[in-house]
N, C-alpha and C positions, 0 to 999 in steps of 0.2 A: 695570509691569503684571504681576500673577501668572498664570499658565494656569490652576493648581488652585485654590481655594478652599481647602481643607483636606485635612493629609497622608494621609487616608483615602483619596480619590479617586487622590492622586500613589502609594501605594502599588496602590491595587490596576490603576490604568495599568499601572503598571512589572512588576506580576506578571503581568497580560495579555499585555503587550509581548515579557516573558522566555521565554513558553508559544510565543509564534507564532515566535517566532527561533527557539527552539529545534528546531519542528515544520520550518520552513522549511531550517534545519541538517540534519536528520533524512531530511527527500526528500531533499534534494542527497547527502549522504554514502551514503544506502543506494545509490543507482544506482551506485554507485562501487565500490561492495564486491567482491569475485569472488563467479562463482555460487554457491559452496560456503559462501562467508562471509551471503551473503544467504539460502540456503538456512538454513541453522544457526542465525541470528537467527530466521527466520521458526516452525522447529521451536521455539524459545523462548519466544520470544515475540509470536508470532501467529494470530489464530483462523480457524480454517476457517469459512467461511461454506458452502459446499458444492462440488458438483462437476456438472461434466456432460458428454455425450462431444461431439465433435468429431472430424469426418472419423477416425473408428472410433478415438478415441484419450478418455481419459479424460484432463479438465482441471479442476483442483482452486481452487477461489477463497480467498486470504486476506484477512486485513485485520490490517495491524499500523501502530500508531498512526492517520496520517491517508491511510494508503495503502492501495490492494486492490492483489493480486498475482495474478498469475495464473499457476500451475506445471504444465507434460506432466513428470512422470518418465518415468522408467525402466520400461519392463514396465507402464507404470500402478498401479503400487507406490508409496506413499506411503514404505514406508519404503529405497527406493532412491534415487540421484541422480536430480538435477531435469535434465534434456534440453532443457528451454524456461524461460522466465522473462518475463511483461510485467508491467509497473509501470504501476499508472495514478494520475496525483497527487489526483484524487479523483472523486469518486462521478459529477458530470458526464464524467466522460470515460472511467470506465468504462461506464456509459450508452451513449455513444456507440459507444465500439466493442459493444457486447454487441449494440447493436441493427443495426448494420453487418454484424457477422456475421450475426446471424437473418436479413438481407432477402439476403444472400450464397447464405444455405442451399437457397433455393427455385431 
């Protein structure tokens, strides 16, 4: 019994499959990084989504590949060391906390 029908499907399975191990490779290793090494990718290759203050501090939001980050520097200076660092594995769970926090605020 064959799974695929034809190697168009078995390719692009396997091109699907190589995307999400990879992405899955990608959380696991960046938690792992130092903060400067995380910091440093993140200045390369990740976009700001924006920022907002907390308990009198500015907190900056990224997104790099299937992750959001969330960085306090230094002085509140983007172009200083990062002092804080949270990792959220996706969009559900930074939801979660963002809205944790909001009901924290009151």
């Amino acid at each position: 019994m064959r799974v695929f029908s034809n190697t168009d499907r078995f390719r692009l399975f396997c091109r699907i499959n190589s995307k999400t191990r990879k992405s899955m490779w990608f959380k696991w290793g960046f938690k792992y990084f130092s903060l400067s090494r995380q910091l440093e990718y993140l200045r390369e290759h990740g976009i700001m989504l924006g920022s907002r203050i907390r308990n009198d501090r500015k907190v900056f939001l990224y997104m790099v590949k299937n992750l959001f980050v969330e960085v306090v520097y230094q002085n509140d200076s983007i172009e200083r060391e990062a002092e804080q660092l949270a990792i959220f594995n996706n969009l559900n769970h930074l939801n979660q906390y963002l809205e944790k926090e909001f009901k924290t605020s009151f």
